[in-house]
C-alpha positions as CSV (number, residue, x, y, z in Angstrom):
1,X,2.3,6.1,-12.5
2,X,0.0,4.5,-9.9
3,X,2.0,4.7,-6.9
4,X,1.3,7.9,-4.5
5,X,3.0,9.2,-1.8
6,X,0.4,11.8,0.0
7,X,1.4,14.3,2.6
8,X,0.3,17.5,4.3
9,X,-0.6,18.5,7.6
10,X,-4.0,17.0,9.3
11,X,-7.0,18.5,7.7
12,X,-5.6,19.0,4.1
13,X,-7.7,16.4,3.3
14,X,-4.6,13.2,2.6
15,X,-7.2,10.2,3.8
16,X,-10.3,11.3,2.1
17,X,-8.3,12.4,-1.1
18,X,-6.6,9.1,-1.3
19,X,-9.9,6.6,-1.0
20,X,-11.6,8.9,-3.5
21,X,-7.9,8.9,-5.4
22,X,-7.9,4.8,-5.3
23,X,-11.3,4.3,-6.3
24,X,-9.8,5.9,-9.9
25,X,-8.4,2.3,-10.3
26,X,-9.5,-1.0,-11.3
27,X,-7.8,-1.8,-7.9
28,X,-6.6,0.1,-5.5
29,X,-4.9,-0.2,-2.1
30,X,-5.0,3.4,0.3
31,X,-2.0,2.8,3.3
32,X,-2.8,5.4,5.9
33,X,0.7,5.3,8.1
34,X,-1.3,6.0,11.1
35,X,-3.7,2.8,10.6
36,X,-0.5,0.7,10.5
37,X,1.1,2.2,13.5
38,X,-2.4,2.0,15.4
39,X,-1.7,-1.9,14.8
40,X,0.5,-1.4,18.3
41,X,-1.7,-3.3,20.7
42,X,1.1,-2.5,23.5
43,X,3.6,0.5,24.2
44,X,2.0,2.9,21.5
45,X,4.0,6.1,21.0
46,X,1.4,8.5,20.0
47,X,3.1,11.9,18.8
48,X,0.5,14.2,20.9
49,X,1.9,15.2,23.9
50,X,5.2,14.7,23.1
51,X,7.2,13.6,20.5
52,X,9.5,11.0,21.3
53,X,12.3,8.9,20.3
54,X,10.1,5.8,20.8
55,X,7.5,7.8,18.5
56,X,10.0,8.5,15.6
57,X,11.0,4.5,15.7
58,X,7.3,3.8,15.5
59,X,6.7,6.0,12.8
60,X,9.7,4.7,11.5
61,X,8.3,1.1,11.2
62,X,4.8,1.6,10.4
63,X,6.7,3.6,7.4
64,X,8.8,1.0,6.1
65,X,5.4,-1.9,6.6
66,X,3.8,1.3,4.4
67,X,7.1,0.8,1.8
68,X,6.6,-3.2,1.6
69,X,3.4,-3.5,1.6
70,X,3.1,-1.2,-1.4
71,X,5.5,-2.8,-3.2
72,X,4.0,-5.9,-3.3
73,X,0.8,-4.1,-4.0
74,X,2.1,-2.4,-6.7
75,X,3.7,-5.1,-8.6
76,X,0.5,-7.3,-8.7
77,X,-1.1,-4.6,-10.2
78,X,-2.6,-2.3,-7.8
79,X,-2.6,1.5,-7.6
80,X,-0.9,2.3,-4.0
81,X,-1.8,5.5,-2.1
82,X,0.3,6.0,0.9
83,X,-0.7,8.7,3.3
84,X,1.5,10.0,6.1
85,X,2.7,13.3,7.4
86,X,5.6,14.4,5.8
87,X,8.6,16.8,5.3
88,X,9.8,17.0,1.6
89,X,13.4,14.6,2.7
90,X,11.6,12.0,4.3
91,X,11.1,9.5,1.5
92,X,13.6,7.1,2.3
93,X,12.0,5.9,5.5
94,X,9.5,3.8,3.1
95,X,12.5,2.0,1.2
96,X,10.5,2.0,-1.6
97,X,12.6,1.2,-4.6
98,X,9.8,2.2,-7.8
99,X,9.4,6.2,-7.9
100,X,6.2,7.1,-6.6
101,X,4.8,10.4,-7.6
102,X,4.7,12.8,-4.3
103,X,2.3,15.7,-3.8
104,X,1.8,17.6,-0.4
105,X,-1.6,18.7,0.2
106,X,-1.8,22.2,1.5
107,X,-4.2,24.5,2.3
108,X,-4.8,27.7,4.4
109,X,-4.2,27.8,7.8
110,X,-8.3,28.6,9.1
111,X,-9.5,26.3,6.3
112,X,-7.8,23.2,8.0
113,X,-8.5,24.6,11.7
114,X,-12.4,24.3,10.4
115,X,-11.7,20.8,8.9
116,X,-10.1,19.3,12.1
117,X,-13.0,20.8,14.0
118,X,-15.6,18.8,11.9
119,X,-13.8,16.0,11.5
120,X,-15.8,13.0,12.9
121,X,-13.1,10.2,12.0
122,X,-11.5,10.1,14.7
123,X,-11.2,8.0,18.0
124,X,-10.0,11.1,20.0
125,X,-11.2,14.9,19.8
126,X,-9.3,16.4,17.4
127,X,-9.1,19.3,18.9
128,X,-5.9,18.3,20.4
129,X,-4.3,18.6,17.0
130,X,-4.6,22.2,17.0
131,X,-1.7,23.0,18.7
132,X,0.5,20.4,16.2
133,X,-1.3,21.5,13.2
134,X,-0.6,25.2,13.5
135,X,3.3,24.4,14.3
136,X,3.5,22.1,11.2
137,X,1.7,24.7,8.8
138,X,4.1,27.5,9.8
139,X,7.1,25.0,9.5
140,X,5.9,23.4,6.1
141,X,8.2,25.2,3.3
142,X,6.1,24.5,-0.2
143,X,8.8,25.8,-2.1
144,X,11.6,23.3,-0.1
145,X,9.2,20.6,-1.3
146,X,8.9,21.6,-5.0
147,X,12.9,21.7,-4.5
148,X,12.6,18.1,-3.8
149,X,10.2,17.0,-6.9
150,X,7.3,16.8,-5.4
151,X,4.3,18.0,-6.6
152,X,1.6,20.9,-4.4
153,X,-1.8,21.1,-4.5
154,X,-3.4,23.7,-2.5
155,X,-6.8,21.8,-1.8
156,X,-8.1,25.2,0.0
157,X,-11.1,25.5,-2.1
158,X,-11.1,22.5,-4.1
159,X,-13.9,20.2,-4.0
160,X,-12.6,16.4,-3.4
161,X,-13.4,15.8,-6.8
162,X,-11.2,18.3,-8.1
163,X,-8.4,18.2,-5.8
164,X,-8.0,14.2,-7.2
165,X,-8.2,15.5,-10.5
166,X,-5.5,18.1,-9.7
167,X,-3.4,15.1,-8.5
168,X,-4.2,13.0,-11.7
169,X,-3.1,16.1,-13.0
170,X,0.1,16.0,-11.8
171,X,1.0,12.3,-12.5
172,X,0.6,12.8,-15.9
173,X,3.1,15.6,-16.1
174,X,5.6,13.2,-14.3
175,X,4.8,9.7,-16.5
C-alpha cells in the first residue's frame, strides 16, 4: 500500500518522516495540509490564537484538496503521504475513497517541546505552539486510535531512518 495518512502532534516528526518516507518510491508526492491551506492569499484562519469556525472550514478544505489530489496521485502511480494533525475519527474529511494506511506519530512530551524549539522550518517562532502542543499531547488517546485501525509509532528515540522503517513496517502488516 502506497498511500499514507500521517498524523501526530507538531514535533513528532510528520513532515520530515514523510519526504524521507516518499523518497522510498520511484515517485512520490508528500501533501503537508498546512502547505495547502497556506495557499489562502486572503482571510487565512490560522488555528493559533484561537480556533475558529472559519479555521475548521479551512482545514476542512485544504483536507478534502489533500483527498483529491492524492487520488489522482495515486492512481497514476505515485506513493501519496499526507500529513495533517489528526484525531483517530477524522478520516472522512479527505473523502478519500482507496484505504490508506494511518499511523500517528507520537512521542514524549519533553522530546517534542525540544524539537519545536529547534525547529528552523518555520515562518513564525514556534514557540507559540507550545501552549497547543502540550493540550494536544495530553488529549491524544493512542489506544482510541489503535481502536480505529491505525497504526503508532513512538518516534521518541528513533532515528528518521528508523522511524520510516517502522512505518514500512507497518504497511506491510496491513497489505
Amino acid at each position: 500500500m502506497s498511500l499514507f495518512i500521517i498524523t501526530g502532534v507538531p514535533g513528532t516528526g510528520k513532515s520530515s518522516l514523510c519526504r524521507a518516507l516518499m523518497e522510498q518510491y520511484p515517485f512520490g508526492l508528500h501533501l503537508p495540509v498546512d502547505d495547502l491551506r497556506e495557499w489562502v492569499v486572503s482571510g487565512i484562519a490560522h488555528p493559533v490564537p484561537a480556533f475558529t469556525p472559519e479555521t475548521q472550514r479551512q482545514f476542512d478544505l485544504a483536507r478534502q484538496s489533500a483527498g483529491q489530489t492524492a487520488e489522482i496521485y495515486h492512481r497514476a502511480g505515485f506513493a501519496v503521504a499526507i500529513d495533517d494533525v489528526l484525531g483517530p475519527a477524522d478520516l472522512s474529511t479527505f473523502g478519500l475513497s482507496e484505504q490508506a494506511t494511518n499511523t500517528l506519530l507520537w512521542a514524549e512530551l519533553d522530546v517534542i517541546l525540544e524539537r519545536n524549539r529547534l525547529r528552523q522550518n518555520k515562518h513564525f517562532d514556534p514557540l507559540t505552539l507550545e501552549p497547543v502542543i502540550r493540550m494536544l499531547h495530553a488529549s491524544q488517546d493512542r489506544e482510541e486510535f489503535r481502536r480505529q485501525g491505525w497504526k503508532v509509532v513512538d518516534t521518541t528515540r528513533l532515528t528518521l531512518e528508523e522511524a520510516v522503517r517502522a512505518v514500512l513496517q507497518a504497511t506491510e502488516n496491513v497489505d
